[in-house]
C-alpha positions as MATLAB code, in Angstrom:
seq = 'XXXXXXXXXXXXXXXXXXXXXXXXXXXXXXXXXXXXXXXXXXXXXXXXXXXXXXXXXXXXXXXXXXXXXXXXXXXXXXXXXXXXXXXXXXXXXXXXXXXXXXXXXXXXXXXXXXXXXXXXXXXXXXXXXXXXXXXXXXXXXXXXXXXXXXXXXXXXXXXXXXXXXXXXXXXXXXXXXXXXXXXXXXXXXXXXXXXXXXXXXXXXXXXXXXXXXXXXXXXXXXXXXXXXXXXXXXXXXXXXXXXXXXXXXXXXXXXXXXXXXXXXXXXXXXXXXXXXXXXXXXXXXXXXXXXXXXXXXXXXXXXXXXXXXXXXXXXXXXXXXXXXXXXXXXXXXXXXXXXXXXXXXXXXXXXXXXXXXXXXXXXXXXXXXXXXXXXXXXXXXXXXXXXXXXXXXXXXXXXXXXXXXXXXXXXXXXXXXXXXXXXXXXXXXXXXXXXXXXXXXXXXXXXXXXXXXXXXXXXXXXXXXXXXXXXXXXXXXXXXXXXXXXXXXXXXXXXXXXXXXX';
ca = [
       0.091   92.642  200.031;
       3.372   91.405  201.263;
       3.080   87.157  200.622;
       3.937   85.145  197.607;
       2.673   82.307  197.022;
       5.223   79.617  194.851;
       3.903   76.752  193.282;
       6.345   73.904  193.379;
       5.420   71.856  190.822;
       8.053   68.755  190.927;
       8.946   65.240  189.130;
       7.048   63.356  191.945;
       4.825   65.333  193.554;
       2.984   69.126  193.719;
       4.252   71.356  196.544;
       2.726   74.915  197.310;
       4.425   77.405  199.942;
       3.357   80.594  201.377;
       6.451   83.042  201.430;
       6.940   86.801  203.632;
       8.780   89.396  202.346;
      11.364   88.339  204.252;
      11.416   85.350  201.919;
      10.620   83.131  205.019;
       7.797   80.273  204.762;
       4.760   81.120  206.171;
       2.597   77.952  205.000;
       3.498   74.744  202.576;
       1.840   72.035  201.257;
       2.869   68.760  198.934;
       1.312   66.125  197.223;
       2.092   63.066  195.542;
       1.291   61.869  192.075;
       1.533   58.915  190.203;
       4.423   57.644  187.976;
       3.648   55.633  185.653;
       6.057   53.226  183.495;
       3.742   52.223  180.784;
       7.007   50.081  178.658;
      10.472   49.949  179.516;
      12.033   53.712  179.567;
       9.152   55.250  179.409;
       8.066   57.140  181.991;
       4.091   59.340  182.205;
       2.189   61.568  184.090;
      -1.558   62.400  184.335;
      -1.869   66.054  183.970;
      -5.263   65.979  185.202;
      -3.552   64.659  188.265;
      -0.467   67.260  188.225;
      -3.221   70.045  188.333;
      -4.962   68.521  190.768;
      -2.663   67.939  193.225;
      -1.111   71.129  192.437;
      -4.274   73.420  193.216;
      -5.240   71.321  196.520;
      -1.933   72.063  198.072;
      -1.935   75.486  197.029;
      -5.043   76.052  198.528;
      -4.126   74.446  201.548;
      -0.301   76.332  201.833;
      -2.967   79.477  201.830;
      -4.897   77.933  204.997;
      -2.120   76.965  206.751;
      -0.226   80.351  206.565;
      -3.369   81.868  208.080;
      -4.018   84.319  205.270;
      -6.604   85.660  202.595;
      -6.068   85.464  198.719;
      -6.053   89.639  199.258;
      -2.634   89.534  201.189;
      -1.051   87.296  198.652;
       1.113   89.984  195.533;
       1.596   87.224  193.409;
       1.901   83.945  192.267;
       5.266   82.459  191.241;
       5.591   78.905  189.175;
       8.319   76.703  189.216;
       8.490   73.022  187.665;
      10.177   69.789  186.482;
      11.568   71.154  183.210;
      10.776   69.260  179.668;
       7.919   67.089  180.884;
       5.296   67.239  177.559;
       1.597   68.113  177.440;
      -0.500   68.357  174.742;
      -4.177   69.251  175.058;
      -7.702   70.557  173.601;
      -7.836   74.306  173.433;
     -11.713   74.063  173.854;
     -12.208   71.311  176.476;
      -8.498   71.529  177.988;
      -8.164   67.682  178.169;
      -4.680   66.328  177.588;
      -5.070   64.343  173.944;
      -2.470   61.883  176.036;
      -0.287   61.387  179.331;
       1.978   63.451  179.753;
       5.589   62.352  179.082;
       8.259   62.968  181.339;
      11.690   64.503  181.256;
      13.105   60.737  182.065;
      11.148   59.343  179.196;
      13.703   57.662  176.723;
      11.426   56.609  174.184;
      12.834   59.054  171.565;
      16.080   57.361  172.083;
      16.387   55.727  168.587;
      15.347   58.788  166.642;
      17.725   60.814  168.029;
      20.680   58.046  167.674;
      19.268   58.607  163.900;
      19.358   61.754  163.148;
      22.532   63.421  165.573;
      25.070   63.295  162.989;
      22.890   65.480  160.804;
      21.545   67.665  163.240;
      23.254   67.984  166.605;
      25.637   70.739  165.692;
      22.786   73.049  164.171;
      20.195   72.016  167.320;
      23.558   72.988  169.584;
      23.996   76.388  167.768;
      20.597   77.318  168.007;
      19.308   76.308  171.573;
      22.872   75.073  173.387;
      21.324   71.630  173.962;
      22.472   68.146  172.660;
      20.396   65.969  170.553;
      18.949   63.649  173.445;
      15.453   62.438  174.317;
      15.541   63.978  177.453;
      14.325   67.307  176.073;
      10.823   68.297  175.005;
      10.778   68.468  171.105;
      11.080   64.669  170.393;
       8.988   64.111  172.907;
       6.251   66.612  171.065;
       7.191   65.146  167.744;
       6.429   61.323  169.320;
       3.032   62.287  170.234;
       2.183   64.105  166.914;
       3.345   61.469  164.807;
       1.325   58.726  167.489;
      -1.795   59.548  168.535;
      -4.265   59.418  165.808;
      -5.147   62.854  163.878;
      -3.093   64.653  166.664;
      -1.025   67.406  163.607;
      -3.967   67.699  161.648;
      -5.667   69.215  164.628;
      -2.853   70.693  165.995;
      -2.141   72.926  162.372;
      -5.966   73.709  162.597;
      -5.758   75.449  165.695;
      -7.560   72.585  167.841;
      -4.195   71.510  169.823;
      -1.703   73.113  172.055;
       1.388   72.381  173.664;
       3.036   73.321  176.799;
       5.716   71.994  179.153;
       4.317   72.302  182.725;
       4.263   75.986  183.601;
       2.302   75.858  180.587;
      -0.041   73.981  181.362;
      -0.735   74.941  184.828;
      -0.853   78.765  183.952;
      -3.585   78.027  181.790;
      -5.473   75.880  184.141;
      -4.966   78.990  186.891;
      -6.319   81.232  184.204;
      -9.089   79.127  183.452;
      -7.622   79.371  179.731;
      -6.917   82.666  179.246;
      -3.052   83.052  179.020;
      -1.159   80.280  177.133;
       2.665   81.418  177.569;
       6.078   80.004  178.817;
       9.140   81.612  179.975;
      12.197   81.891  178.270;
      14.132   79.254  180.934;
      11.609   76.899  179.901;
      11.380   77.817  176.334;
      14.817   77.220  176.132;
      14.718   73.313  177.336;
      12.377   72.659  174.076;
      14.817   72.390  171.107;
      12.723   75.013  169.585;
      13.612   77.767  170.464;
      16.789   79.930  169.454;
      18.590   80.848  172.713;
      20.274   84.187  170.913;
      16.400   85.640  169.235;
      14.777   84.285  172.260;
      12.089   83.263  169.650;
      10.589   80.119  168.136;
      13.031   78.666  165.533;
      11.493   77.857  162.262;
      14.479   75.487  161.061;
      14.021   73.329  164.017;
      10.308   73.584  163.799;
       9.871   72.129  160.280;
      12.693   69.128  160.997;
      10.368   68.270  164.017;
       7.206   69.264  162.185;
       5.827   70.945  164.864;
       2.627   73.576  163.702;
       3.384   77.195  164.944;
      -0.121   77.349  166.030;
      -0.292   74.781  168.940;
       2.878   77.038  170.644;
       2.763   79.155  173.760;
       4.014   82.877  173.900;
       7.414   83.106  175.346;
       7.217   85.462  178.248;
      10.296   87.027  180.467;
      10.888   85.275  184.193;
       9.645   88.375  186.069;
       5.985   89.869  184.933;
       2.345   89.545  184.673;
       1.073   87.065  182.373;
      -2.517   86.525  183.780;
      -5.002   86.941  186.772;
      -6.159   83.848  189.104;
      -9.481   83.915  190.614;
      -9.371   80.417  192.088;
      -8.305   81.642  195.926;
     -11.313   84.230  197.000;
      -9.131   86.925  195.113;
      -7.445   87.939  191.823;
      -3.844   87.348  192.071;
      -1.529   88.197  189.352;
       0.728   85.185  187.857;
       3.886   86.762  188.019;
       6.863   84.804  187.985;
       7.841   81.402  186.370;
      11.394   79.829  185.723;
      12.160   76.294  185.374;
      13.400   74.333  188.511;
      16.604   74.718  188.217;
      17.250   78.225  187.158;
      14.538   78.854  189.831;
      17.028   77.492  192.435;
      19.675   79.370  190.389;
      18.149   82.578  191.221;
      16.661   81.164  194.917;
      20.257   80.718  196.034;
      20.957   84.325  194.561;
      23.946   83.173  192.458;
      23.846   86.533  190.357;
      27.154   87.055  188.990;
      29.103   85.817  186.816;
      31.394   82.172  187.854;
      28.606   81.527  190.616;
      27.482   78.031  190.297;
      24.629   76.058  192.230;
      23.877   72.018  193.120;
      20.303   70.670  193.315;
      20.067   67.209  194.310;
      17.032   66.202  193.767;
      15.575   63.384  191.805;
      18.431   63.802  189.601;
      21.419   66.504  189.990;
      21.770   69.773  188.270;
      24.255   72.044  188.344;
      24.386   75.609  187.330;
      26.773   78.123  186.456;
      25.738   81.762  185.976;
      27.906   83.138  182.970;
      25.930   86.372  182.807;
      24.951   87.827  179.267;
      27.460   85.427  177.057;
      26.652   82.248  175.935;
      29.307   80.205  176.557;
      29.846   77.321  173.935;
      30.931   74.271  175.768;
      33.712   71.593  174.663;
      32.358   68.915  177.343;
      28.966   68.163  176.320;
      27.282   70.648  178.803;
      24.226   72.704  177.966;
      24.262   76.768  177.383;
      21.056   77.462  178.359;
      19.062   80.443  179.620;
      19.326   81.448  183.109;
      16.803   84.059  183.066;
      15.462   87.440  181.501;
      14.170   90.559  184.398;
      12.544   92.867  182.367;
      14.306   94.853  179.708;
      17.622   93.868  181.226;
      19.785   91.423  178.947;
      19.116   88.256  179.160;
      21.176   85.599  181.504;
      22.835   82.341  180.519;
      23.924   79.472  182.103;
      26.607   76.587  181.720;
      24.359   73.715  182.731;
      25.114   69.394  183.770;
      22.273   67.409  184.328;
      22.903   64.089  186.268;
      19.838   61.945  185.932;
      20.106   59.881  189.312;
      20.961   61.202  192.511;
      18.074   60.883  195.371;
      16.842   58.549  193.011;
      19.691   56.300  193.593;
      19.154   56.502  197.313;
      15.114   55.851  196.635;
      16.559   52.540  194.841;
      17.945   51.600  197.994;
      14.871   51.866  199.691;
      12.340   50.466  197.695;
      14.541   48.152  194.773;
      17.151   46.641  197.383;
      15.022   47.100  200.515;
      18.430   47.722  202.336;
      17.215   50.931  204.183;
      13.529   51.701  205.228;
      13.723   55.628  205.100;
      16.046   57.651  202.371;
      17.842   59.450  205.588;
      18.881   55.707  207.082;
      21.402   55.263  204.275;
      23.694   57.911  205.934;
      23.711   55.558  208.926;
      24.863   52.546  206.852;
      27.298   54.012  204.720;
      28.739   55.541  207.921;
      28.848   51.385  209.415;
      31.823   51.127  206.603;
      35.124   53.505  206.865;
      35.450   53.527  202.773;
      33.530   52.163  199.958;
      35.567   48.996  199.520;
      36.275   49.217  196.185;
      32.833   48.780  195.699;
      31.181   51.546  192.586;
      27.990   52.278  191.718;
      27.099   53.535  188.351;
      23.695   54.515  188.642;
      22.752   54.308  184.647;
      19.291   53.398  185.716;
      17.655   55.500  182.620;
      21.079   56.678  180.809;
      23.524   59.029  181.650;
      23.347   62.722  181.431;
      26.359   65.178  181.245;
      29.125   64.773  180.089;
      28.455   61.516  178.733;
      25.140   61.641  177.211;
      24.602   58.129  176.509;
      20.936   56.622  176.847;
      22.030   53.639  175.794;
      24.146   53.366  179.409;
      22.926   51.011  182.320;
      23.525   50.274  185.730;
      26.125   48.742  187.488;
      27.826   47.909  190.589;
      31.699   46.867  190.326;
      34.357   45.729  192.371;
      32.328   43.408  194.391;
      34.532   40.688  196.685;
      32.854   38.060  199.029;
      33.712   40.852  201.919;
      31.755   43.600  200.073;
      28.965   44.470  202.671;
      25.103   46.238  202.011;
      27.031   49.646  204.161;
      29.837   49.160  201.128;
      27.411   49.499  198.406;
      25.253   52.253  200.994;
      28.797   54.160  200.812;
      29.636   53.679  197.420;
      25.284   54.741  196.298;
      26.340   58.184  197.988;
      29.797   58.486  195.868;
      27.660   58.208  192.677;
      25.894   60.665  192.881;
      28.912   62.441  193.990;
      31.689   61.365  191.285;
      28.525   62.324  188.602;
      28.769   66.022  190.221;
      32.316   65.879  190.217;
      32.484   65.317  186.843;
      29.943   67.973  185.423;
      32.376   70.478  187.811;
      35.352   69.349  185.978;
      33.953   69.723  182.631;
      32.655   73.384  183.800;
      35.794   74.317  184.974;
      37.321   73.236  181.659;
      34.868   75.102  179.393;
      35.159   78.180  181.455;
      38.520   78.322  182.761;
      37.567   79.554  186.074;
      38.415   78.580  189.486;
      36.065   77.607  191.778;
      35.458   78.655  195.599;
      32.293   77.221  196.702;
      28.961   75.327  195.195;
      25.470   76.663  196.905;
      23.756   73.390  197.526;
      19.902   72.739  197.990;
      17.825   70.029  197.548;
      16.566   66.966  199.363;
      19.839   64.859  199.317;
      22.070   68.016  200.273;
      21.060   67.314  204.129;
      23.482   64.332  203.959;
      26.083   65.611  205.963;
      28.192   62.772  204.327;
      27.369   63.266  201.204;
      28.135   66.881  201.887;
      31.591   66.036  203.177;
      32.825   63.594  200.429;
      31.273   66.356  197.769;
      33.971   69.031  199.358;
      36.773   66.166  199.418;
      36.225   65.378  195.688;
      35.927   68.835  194.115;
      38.244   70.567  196.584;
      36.583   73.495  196.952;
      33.695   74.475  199.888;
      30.086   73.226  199.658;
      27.568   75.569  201.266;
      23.728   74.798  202.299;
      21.777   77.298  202.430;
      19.512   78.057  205.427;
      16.680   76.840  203.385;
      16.176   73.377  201.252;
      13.093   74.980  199.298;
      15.703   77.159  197.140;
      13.573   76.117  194.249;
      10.217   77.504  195.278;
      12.541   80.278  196.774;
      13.525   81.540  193.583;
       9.662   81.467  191.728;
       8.544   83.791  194.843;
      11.797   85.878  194.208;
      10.701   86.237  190.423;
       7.215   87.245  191.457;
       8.224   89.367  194.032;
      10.283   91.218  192.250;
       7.129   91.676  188.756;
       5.090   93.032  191.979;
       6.532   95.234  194.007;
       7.825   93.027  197.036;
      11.142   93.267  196.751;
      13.060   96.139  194.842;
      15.981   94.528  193.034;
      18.407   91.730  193.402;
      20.694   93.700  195.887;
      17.491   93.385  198.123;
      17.410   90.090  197.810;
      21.082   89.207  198.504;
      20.080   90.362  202.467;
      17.831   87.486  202.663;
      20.166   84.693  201.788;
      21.646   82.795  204.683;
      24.134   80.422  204.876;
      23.283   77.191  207.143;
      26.729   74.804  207.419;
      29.945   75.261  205.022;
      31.955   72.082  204.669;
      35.506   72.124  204.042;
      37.266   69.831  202.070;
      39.682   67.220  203.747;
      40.693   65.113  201.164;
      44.174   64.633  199.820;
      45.046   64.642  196.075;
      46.049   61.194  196.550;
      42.868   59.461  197.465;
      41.029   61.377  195.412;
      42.617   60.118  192.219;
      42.478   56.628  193.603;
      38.797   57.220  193.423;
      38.248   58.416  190.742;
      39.863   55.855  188.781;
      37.755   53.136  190.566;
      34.777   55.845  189.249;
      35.786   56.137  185.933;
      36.231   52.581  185.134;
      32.984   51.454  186.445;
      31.399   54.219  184.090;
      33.118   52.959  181.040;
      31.741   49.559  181.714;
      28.069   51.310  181.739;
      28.751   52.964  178.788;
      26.563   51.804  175.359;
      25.182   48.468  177.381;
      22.146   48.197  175.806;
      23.672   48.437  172.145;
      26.577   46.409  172.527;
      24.047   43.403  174.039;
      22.274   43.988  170.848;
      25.047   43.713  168.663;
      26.052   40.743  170.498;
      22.151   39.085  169.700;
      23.172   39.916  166.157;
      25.814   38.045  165.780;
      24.873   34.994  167.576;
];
């Protein structure tokens, strides 16, 4: 039995691929799902629909790499991190839709209660107070669908983010756990103990008895019988430290770039926690058996190929996501035209929810391959300043950022990523880093591969690109940057004070 199989489980749709054992794809699959935007800033998901989509493609990654369920060690889960499902522990139907890591519907509780809580919640799990992660979210749908605690404290309900919920539905109910990378995206559970926290329970009033076990990244945590065959569920890690490990970054200072949907940038910092002054996350990078556990130094940009998806099907300026390297190209520079892309908030460093959208700097010769240019800076000054911050916290100098990820095979955006952070920005010889690093994990719980050392011979480097930008227009740039941001900043409160006082 020498083939993993990964299930991708992502923001917008369900991918499933068939890996060797010389980590190579042997057979994929993807599916779409719906999004659905019930009220401003919110943002839901069918789980029905998730697990649907999820099981068809794996079962069709298995056809099309030619293979029966007997050959396959074990199955490895990766997927969009803090997304919220409740369900019924008899029936398994979701009480609810599930509500997504975008969601911002928490936004006002949290404004509420960070002065009293955000430095314990930071102390405890390394996050910030923000709606983006899963324990307001939880909290929301206890306190709004009808009856939902009562049942939860008597044992009816359970929760689970989506490895959760899909290792149940492979187990047909017979394993409810997480992993720790997961676990640790909650605000629930102390990142030192690696346990459940009871403080941050109670505040969010969250019953003990609708929570998963938290498992390590790397071992068996139940049996699927849904392929012809029993294949042991052995691997799970959140999608970004799943890329983490995919891209191999394994010692300490090594630091990966997923752009995806959003952006997400990862630092390994080994078995320390390191506290951050910049408003990044400390979060768990990953746990291999009885080894100590990893930690990370984390940014989260919210929009990145989302900003380029805007393009497409907001402005209709492009009609496929790859044209816009085309049109930014039709421009030598930006223009001074900026693009802050606060479509649902900003993430890291700024961690304002409150922040919207905004182009600046617009003339009557500003042109639709000035605002292409100045879409792919965004998402380009956002990375640039989660690097900064990193490099601040940590001190450390920088060589290179791995990069993965749908928007990495922008040679442009590649190039002014190098010129900004002056440092070298590898892509790897594979863009499914993600799913990479869930057949790693698995892999590694059965047998496949040895070690990491083993693994480090299957990484490949595709293109480096070297940075060519001076010190000089840099700065200019990131002035332009960081006084379109500012503008951005608190919008949505400051129009509301204004309402006041009219």
């Amino acid at each position: 039995m020498s083939f993993i199989l990964a299930l991708d489980q992502g923001t917008t749709s369900s991918r499933a691929i068939v890996f060797d054992a010389q980590g190579e794809i042997v057979g994929q699959a993807q599916s779409e799902f719906t999004q659905h935007y019930p009220m401003p800033g919110w943002v839901e998901h069918d789980a029905n629909e998730i697990w649907e989509t999820q099981l068809g493609a794996a079962k069709e990654a298995i056809a099309a790499a030619g293979i029966a369920a007997s050959a396959i060690a074990g199955i490895g889960i990766t997927n969009q991190r803090e997304t919220v499902v409740v369900w019924d522990r008899k029936t398994g139907e979701p009480i609810a839709p599930a509500i997504v890591w975008q969601d911002r519907r928490t936004s006002d509780f949290c404004a509420a209660n960070k002065e009293a809580w955000e430095a314990k919640i930071t102390e405890r799990t390394g996050l910030l107070l923000d709606p983006y992660f899963s324990g307001t979210k939880l909290k929301w749908l206890l306190d709004n669908v009808d009856g939902a605690r009562d049942r939860a404290r008597a044992g009816e309900l359970i929760f689970g983010t989506i490895e959760t919920w899909l290792i149940w539905k492979l187990t047909d109910g017979k394993a409810h756990a997480t992993d720790v990378s997961n676990a640790s995206r909650t605000l629930l559970m102390n990142i030192g103990t690696l346990e459940w926290d009871n403080t941050l329970l109670e505040w969010l009033d969250v019953p003990t008895e609708m929570l998963p076990k938290i498992v390590g990244n790397s071992e068996i945590v139940g049996e699927c019988a849904l392929f012809g065959d029993t294949i042991p569920i052995a691997g799970m890690a959140g999608d970004q430290q799943a890329a983490l490990f995919g891209q191999l970054c394994v010692d300490v200072g090594m630091v990966k770039n997923t752009y995806g949907t959003g952006c997400f940038l990862l630092m390994q910092t080994g078995d320390k926690q390191v506290p951050s002054n910049h408003r990044l996350l400390t979060t768990v990078a990953w746990k291999l058996g009885d080894a100590p556990c990893q930690y990370a130094l984390e940014g989260s940009v919210f929009a990145a190929g989302s900003v380029v998806q805007w393009l497409r099907d907001g402005l209709k300026l492009i009609e496929k996501a790859e044209d816009v390297n085309a049109l930014a190209m039709s421009e030598p520079d930006n223009g001074g035209v900026y693009l802050a892309p606060a479509f649902s908030g900003l993430g890291a460093p700024h961690w304002d929810p409150y922040a919207r959208g905004l182009i600046a700097g617009l003339t009557r010769g500003s042109s639709s391959g000035h605002l292409a240019r100045a879409a792919l800076e965004s998402i380009a000054f956002q990375v640039d300043d989660v690097i900064r911050a990193m490099k601040a916290d940590t001190g450390q100098p920088l060589a290179e950022v791995r990069v993965d990820g749908g928007a990495s095979e922008s040679d442009l955006l590649m190039q002014i990523q190098s010129d900004l952070l002056d440092c070298d920005i590898v892509r790897t010889s594979t863009a499914e880093t993600t799913a990479r690093g869930a057949a790693f994990l698995a892999g590694l719980a059965t047998g496949v591969w040895k070690d990491t050392d083993e693994l480090r011979d299957l990484w490949k480097e595709a293109r480096r690109f070297l940075s060519a930008g001076t010190a000089e227009e840099t700065s200019k740039l990131r002035k332009g940057w960081t006084a379109a941001v500012k503008r951005s900043l608190r919008w949505e409160l400051e129009l509301e004070a204004e309402d006041d006082q009219a």
